[in-house]
Biopython code that builds the backbone (N, CA, C, O; Angstrom):
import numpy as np
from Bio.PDB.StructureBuilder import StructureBuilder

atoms = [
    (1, "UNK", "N", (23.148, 8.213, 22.970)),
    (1, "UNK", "CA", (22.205, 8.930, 23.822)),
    (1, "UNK", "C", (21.252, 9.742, 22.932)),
    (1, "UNK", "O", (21.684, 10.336, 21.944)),
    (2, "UNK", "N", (19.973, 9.769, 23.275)),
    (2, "UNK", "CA", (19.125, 10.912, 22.558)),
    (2, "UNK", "C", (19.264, 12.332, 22.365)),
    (2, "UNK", "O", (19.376, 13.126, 23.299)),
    (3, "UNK", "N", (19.259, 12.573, 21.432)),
    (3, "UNK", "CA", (19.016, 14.022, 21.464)),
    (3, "UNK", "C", (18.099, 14.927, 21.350)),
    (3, "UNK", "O", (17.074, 14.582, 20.763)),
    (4, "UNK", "N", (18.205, 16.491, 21.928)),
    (4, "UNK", "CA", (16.736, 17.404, 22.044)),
    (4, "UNK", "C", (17.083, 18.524, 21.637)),
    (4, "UNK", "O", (18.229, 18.940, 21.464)),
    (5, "UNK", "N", (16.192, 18.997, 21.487)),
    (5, "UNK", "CA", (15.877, 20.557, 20.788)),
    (5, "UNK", "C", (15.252, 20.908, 21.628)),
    (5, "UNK", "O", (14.208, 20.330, 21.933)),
    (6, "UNK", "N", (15.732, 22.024, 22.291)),
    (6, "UNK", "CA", (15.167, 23.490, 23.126)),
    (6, "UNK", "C", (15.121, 24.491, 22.873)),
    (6, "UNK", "O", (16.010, 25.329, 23.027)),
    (7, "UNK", "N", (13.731, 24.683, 22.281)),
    (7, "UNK", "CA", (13.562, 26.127, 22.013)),
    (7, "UNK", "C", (12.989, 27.137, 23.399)),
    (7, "UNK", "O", (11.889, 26.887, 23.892)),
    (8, "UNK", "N", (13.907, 28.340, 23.973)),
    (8, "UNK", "CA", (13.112, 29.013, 24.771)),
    (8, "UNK", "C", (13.048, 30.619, 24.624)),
    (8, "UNK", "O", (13.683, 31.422, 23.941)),
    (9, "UNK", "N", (12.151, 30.720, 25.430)),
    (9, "UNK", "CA", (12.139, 32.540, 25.099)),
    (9, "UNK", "C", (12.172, 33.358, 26.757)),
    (9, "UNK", "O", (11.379, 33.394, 27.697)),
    (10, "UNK", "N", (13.715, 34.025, 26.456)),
    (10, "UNK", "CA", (13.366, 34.903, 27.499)),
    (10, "UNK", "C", (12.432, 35.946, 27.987)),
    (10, "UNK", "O", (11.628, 36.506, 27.242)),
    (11, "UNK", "N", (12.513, 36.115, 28.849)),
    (11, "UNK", "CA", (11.765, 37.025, 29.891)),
    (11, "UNK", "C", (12.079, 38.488, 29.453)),
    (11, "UNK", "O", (13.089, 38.567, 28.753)),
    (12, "UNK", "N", (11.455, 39.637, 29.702)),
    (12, "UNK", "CA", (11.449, 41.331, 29.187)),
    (12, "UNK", "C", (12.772, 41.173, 30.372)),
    (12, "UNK", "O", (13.739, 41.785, 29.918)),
    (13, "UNK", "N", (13.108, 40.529, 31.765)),
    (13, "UNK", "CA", (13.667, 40.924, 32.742)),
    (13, "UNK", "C", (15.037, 40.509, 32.126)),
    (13, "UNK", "O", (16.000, 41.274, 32.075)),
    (14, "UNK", "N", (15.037, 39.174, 31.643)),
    (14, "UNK", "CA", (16.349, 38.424, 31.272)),
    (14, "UNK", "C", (16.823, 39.212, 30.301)),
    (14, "UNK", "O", (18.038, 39.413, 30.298)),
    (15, "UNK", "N", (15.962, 39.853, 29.230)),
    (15, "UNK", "CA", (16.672, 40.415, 28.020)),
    (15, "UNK", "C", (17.356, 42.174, 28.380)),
    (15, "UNK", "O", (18.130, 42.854, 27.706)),
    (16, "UNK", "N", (16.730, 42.449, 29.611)),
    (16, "UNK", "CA", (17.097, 44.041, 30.375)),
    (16, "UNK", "C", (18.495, 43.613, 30.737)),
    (16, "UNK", "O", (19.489, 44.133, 30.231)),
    (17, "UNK", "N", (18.538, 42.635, 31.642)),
    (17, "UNK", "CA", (20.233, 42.198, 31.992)),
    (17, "UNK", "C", (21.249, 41.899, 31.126)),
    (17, "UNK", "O", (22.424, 42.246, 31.242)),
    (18, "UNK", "N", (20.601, 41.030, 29.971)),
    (18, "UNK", "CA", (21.463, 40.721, 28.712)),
    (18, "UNK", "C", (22.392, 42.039, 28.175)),
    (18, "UNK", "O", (23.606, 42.220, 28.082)),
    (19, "UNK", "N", (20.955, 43.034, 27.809)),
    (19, "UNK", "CA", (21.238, 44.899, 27.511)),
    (19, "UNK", "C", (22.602, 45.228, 28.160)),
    (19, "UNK", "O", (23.651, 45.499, 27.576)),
    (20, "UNK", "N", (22.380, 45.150, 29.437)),
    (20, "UNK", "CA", (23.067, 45.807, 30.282)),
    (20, "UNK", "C", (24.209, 45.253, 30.778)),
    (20, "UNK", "O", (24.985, 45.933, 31.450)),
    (21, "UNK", "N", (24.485, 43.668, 30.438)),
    (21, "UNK", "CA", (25.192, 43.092, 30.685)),
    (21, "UNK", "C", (25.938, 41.999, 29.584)),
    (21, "UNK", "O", (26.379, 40.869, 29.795)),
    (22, "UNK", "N", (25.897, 42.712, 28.473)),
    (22, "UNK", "CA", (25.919, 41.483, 27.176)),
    (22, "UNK", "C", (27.015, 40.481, 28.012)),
    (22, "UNK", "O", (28.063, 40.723, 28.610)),
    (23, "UNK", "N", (26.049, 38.919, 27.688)),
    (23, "UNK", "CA", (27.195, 37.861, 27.766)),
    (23, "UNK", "C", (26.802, 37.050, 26.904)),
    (23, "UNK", "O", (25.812, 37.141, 26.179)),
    (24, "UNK", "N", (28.020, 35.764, 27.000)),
    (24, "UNK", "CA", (27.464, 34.377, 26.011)),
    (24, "UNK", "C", (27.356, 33.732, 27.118)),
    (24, "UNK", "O", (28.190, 33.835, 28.018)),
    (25, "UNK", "N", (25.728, 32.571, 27.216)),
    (25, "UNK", "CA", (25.016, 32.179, 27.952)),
    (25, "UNK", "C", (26.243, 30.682, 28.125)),
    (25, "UNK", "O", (26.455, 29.955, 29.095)),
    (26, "UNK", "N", (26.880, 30.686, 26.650)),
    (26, "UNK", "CA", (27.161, 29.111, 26.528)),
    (26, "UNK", "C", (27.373, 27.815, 27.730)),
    (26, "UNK", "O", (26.681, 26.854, 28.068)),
    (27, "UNK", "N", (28.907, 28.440, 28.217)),
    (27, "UNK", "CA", (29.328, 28.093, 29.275)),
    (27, "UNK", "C", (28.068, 27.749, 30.490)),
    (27, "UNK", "O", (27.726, 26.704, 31.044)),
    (28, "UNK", "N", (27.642, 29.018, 30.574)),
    (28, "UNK", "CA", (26.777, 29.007, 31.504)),
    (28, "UNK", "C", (25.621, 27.454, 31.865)),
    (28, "UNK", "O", (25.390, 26.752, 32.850)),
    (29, "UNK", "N", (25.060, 27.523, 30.123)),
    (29, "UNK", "CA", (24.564, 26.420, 30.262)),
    (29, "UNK", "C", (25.167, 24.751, 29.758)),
    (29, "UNK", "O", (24.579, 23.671, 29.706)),
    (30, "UNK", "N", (26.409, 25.096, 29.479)),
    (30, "UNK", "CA", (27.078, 23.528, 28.795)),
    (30, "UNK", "C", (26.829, 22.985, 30.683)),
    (30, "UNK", "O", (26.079, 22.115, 31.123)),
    (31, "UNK", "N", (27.965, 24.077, 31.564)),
    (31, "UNK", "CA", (28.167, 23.703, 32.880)),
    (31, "UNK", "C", (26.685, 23.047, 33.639)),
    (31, "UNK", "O", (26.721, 21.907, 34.101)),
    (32, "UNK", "N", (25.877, 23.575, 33.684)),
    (32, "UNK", "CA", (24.322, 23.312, 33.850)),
    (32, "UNK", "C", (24.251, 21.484, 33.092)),
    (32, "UNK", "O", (23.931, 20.512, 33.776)),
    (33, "UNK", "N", (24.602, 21.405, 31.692)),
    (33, "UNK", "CA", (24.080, 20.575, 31.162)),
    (33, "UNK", "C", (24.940, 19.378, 31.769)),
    (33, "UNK", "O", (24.370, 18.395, 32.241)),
    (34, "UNK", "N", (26.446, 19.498, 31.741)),
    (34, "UNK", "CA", (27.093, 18.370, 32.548)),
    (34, "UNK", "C", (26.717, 17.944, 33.930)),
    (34, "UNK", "O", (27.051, 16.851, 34.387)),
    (35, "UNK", "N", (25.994, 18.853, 34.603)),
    (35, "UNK", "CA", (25.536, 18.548, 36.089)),
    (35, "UNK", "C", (24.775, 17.636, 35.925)),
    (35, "UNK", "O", (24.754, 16.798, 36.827)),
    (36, "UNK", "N", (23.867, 17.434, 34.745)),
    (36, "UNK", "CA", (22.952, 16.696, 34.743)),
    (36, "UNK", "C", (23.146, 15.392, 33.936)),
    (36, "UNK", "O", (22.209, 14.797, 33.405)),
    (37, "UNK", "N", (23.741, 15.210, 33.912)),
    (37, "UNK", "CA", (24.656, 14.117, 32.741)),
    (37, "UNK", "C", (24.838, 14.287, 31.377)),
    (37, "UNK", "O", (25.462, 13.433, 30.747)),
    (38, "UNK", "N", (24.202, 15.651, 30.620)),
    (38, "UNK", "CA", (24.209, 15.467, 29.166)),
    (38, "UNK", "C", (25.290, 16.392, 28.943)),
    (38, "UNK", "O", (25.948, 17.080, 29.724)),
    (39, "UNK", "N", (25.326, 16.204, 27.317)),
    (39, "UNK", "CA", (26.064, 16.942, 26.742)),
    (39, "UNK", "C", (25.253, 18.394, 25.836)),
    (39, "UNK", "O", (24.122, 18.262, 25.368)),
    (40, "UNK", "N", (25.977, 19.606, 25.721)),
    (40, "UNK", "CA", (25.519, 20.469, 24.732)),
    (40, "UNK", "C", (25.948, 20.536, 23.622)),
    (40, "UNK", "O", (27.107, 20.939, 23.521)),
    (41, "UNK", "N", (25.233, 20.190, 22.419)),
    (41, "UNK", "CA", (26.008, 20.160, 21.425)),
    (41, "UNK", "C", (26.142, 22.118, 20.698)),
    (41, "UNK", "O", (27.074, 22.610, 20.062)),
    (42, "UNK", "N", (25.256, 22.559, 20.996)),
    (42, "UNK", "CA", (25.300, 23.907, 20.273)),
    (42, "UNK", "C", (24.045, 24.279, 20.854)),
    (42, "UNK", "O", (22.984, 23.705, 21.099)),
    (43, "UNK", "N", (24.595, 25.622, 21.018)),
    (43, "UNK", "CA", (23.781, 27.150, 21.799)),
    (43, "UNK", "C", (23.836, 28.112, 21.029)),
    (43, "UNK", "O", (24.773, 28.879, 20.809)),
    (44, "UNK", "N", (22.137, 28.053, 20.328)),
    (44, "UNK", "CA", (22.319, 29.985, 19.603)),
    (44, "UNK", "C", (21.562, 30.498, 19.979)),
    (44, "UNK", "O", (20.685, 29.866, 20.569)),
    (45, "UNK", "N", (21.442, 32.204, 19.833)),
    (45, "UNK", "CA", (20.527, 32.737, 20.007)),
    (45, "UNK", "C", (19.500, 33.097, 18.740)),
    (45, "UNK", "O", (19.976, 33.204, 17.609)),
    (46, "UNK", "N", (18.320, 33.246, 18.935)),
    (46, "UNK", "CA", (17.968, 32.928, 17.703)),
    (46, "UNK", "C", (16.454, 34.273, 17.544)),
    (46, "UNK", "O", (15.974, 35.051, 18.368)),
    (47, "UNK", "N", (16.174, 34.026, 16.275)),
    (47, "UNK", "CA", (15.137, 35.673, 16.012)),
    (47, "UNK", "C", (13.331, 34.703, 15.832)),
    (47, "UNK", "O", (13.170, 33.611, 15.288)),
    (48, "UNK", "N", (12.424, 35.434, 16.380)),
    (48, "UNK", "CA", (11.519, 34.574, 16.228)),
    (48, "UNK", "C", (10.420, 34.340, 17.180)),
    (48, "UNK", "O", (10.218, 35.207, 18.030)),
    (49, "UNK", "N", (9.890, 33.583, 17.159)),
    (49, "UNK", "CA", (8.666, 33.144, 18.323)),
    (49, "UNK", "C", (9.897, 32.600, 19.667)),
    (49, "UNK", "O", (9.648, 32.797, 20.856)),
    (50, "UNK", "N", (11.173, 31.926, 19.196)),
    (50, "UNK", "CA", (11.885, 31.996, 20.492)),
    (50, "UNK", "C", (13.475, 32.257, 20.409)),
    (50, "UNK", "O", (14.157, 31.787, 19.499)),
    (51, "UNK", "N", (13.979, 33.023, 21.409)),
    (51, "UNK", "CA", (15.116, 33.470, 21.277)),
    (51, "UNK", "C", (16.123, 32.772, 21.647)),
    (51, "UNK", "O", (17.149, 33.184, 21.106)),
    (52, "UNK", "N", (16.352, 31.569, 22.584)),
    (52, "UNK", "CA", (17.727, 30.463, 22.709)),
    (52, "UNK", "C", (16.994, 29.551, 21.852)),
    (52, "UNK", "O", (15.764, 29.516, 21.822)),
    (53, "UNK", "N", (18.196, 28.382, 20.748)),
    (53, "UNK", "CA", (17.692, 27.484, 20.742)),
    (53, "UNK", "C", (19.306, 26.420, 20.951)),
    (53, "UNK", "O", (20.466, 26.811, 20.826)),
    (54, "UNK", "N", (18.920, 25.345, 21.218)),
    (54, "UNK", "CA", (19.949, 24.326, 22.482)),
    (54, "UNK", "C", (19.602, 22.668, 21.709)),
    (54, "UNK", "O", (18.528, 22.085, 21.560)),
    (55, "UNK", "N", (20.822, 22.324, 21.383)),
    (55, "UNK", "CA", (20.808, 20.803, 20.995)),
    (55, "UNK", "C", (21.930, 20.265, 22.100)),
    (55, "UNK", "O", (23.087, 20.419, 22.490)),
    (56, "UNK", "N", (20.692, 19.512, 22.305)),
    (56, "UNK", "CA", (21.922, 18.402, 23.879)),
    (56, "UNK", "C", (21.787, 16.936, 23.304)),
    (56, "UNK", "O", (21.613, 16.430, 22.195)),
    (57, "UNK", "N", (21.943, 16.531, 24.529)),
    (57, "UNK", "CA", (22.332, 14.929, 24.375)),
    (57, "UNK", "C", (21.955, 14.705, 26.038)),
    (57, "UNK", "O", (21.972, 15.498, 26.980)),
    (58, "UNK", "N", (21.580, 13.141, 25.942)),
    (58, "UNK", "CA", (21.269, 13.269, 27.350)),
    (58, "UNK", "C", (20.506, 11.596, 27.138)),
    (58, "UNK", "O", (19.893, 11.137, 26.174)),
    (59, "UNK", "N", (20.946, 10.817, 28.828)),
    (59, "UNK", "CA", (20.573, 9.598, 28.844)),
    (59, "UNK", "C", (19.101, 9.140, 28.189)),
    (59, "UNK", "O", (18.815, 8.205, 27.441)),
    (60, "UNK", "N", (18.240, 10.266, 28.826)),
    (60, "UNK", "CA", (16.758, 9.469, 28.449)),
    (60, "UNK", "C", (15.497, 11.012, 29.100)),
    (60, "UNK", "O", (15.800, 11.927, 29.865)),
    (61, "UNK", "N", (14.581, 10.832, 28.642)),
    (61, "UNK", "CA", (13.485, 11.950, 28.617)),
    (61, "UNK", "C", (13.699, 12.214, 30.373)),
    (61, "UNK", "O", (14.115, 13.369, 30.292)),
    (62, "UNK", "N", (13.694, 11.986, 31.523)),
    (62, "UNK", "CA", (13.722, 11.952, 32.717)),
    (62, "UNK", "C", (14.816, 13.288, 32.822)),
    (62, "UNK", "O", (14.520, 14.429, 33.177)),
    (63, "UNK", "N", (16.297, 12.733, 32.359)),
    (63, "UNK", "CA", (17.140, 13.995, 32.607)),
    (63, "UNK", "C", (17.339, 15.062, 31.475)),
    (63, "UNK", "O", (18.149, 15.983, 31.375)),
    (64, "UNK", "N", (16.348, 14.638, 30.672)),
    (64, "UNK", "CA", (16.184, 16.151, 29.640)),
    (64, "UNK", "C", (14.851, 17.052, 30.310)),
    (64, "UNK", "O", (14.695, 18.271, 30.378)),
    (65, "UNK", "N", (13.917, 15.851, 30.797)),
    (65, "UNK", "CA", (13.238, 16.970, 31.652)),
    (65, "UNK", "C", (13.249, 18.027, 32.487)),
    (65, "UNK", "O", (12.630, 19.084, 32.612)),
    (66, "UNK", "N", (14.603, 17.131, 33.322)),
    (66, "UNK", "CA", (14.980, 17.797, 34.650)),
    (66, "UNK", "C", (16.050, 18.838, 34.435)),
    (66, "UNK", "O", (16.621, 19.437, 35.347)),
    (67, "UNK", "N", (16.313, 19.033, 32.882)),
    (67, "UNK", "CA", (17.150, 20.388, 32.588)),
    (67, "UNK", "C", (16.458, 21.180, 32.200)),
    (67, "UNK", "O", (16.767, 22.370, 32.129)),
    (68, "UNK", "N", (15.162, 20.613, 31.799)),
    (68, "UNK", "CA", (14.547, 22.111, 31.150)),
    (68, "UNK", "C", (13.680, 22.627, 32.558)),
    (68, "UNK", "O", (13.540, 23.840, 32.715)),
    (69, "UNK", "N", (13.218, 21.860, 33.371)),
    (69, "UNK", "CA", (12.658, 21.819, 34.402)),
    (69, "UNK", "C", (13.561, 22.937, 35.577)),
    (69, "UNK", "O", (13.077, 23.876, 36.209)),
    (70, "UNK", "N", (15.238, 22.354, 35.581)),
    (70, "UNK", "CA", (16.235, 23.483, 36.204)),
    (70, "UNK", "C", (16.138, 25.028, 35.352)),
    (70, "UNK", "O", (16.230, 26.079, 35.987)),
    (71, "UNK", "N", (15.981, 25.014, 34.155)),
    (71, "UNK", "CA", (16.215, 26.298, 34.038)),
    (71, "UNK", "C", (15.103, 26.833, 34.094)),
    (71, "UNK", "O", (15.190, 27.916, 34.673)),
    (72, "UNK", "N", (13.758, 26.518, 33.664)),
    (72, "UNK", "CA", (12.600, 26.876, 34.014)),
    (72, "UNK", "C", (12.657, 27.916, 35.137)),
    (72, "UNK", "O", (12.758, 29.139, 35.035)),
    (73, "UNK", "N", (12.564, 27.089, 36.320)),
    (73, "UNK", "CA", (12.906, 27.689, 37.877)),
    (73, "UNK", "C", (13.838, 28.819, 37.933)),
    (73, "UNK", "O", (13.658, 29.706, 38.768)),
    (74, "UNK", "N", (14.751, 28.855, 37.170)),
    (74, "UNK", "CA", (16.113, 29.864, 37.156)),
    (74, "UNK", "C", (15.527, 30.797, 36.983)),
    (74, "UNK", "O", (16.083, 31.742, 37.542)),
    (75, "UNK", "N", (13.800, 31.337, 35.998)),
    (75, "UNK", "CA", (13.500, 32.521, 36.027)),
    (75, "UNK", "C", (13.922, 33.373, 34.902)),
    (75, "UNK", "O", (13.473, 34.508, 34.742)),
    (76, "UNK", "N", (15.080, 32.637, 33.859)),
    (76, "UNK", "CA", (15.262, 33.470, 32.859)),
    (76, "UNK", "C", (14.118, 33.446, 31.450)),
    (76, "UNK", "O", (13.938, 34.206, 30.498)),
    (77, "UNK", "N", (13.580, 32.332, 31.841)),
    (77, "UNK", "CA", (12.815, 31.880, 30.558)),
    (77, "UNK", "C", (11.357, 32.693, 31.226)),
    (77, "UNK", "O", (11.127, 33.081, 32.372)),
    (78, "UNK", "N", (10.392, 32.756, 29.763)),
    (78, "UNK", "CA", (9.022, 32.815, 29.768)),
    (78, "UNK", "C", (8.426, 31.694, 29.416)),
    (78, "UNK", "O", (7.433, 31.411, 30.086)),
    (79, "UNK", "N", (8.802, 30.782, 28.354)),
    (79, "UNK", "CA", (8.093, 29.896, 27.913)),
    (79, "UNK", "C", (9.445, 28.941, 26.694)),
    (79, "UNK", "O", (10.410, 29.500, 26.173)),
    (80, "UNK", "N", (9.081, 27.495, 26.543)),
    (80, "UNK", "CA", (10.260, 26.951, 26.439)),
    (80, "UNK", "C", (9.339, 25.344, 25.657)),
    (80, "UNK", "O", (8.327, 24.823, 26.127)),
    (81, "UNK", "N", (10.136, 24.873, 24.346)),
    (81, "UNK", "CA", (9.523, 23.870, 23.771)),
    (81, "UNK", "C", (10.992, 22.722, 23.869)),
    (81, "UNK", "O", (12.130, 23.166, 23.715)),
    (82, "UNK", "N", (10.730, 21.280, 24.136)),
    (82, "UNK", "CA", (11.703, 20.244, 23.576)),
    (82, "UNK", "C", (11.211, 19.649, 23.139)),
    (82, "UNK", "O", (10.077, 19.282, 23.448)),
    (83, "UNK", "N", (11.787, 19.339, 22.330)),
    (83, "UNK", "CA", (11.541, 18.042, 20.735)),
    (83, "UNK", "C", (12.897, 17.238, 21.014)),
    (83, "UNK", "O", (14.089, 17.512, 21.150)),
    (84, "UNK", "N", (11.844, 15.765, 21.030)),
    (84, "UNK", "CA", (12.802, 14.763, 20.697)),
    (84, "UNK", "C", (13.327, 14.705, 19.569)),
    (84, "UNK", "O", (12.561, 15.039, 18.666)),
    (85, "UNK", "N", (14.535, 14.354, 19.201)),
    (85, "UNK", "CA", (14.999, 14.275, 17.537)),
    (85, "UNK", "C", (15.531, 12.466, 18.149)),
    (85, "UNK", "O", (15.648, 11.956, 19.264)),
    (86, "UNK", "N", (15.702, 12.050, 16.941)),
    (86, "UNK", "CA", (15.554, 10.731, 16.222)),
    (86, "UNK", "C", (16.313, 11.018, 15.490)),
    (86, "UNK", "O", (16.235, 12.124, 14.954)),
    (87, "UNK", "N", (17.546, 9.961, 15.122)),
    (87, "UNK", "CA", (18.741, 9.734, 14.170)),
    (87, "UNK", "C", (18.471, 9.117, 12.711)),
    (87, "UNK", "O", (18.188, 7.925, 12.837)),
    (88, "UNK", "N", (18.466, 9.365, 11.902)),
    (88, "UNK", "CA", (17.921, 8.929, 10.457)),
    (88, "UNK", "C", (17.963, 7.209, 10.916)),
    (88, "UNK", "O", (16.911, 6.588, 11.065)),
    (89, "UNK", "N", (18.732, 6.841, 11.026)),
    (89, "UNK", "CA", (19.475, 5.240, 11.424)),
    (89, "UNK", "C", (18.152, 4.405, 11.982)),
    (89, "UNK", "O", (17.509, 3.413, 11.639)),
    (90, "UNK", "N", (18.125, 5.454, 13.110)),
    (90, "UNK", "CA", (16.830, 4.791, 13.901)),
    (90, "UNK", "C", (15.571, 4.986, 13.411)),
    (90, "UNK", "O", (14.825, 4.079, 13.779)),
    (91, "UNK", "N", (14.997, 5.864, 12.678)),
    (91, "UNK", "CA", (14.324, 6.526, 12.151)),
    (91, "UNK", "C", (14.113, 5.257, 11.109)),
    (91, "UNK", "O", (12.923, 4.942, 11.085)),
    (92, "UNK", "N", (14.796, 4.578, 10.388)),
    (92, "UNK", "CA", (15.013, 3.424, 9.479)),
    (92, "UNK", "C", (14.352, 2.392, 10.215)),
    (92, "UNK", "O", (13.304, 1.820, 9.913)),
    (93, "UNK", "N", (15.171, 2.197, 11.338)),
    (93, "UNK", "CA", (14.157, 1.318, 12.377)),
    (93, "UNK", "C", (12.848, 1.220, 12.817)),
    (93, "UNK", "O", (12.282, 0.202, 13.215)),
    (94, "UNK", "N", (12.319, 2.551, 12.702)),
    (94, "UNK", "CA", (11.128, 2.667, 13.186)),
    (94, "UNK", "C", (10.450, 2.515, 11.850)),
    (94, "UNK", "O", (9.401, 1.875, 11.936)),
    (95, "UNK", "N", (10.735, 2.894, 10.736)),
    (95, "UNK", "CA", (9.978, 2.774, 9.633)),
    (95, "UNK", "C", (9.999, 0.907, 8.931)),
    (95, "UNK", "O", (9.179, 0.362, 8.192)),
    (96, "UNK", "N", (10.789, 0.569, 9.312)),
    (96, "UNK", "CA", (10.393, -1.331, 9.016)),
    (96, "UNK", "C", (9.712, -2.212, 10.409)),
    (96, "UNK", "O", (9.215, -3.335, 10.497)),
    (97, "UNK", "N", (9.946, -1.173, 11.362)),
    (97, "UNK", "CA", (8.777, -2.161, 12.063)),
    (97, "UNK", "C", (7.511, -1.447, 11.497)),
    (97, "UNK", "O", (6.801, -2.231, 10.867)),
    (98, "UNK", "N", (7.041, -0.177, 11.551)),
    (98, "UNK", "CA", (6.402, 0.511, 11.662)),
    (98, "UNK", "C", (5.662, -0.386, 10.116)),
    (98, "UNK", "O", (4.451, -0.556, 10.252)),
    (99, "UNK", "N", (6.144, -0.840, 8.987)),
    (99, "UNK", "CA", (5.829, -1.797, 7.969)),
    (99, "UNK", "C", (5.206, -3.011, 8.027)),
    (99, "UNK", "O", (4.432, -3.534, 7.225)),
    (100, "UNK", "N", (5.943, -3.670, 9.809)),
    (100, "UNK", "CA", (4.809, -4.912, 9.609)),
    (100, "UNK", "C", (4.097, -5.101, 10.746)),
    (100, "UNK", "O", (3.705, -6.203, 11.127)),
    (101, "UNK", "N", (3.792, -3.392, 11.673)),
    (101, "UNK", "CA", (2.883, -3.366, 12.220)),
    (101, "UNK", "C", (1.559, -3.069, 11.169)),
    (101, "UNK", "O", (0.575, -3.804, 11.247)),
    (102, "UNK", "N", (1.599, -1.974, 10.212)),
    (102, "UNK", "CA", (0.823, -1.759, 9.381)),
    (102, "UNK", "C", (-0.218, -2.853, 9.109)),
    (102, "UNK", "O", (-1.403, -2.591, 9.313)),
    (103, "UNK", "N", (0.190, -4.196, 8.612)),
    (103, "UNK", "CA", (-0.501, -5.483, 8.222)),
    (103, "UNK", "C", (-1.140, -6.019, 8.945)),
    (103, "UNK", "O", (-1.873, -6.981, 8.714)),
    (104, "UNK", "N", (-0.862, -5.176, 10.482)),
    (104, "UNK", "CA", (-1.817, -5.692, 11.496)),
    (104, "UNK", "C", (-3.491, -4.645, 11.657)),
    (104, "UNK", "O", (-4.512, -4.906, 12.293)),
    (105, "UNK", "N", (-3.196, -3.632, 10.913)),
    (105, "UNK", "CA", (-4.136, -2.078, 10.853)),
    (105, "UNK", "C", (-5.150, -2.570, 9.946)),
    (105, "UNK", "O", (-5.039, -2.953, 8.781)),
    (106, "UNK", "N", (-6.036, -2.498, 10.610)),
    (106, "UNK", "CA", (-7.523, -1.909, 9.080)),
    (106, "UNK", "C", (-7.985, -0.218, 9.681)),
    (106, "UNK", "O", (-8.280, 0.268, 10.773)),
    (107, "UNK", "N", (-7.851, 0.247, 8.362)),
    (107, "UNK", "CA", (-8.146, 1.592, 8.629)),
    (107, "UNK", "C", (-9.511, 1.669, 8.235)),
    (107, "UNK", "O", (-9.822, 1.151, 7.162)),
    (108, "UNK", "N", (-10.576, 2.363, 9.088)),
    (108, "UNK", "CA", (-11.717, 3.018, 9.590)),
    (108, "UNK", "C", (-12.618, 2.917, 7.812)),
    (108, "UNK", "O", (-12.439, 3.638, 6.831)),
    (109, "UNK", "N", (-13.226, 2.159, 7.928)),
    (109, "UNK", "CA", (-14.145, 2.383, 6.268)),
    (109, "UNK", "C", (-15.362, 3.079, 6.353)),
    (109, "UNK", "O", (-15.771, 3.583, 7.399)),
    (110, "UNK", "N", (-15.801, 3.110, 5.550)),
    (110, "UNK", "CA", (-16.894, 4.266, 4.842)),
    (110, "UNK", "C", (-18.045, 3.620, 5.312)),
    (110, "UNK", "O", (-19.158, 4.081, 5.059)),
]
sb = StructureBuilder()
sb.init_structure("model")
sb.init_model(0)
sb.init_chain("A")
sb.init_seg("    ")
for serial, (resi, resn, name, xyz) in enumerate(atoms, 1):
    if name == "N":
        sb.init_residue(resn, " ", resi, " ")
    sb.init_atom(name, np.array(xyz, "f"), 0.0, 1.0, " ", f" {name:<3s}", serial, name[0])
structure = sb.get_structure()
């Protein structure tokens, strides 16, 4: 299954409750992530332009959407990035086709 990178950043509101309520989100969102068919591989919190960042697993872009799409709505987030990641393996794959598509390219001349 593919995997993603979610970077998000809470809300001034989400981080007042956090204050006042320290928890670990983990659970919270592994449970979230099995609803939707994927897996979580690791939940941190993190320092920066964004404060969760989330490696899942998950059938295909449709139900990684529709998780970032669920928590979106939940209201804890302000703003939120996913990146597809690619397995070196495949990544191999893409770089030998990606070789004899090339031979089909003329690049733009002078």
């Amino acid at each position: 299954m593919p995997m993603y990178l979610f970077q998000g950043k809470y809300t001034v509101e989400s981080f007042k409750r956090l204050v006042d309520n320290p928890q670990d989100r983990t659970e919270v969102v592994r449970k979230m992530t099995e609803a939707g068919g994927g897996k979580l591989h690791h939940l941190f919190f993190a320092f920066g332009n964004y404060d969760v960042v989330a490696l899942f697993e998950f059938a295909d872009n449709e139900a990684a959407a529709a998780q970032v799409m669920a928590a979106a709505a939940g209201g804890s987030l302000s703003a939120g990035k996913t990146t597809v990641l690619m397995s070196y393996p495949d990544a191999v794959k893409a770089m030998k086709k990606a070789k004899s598509i090339a031979k089909a390219y003329t690049p733009v001349k002078a």
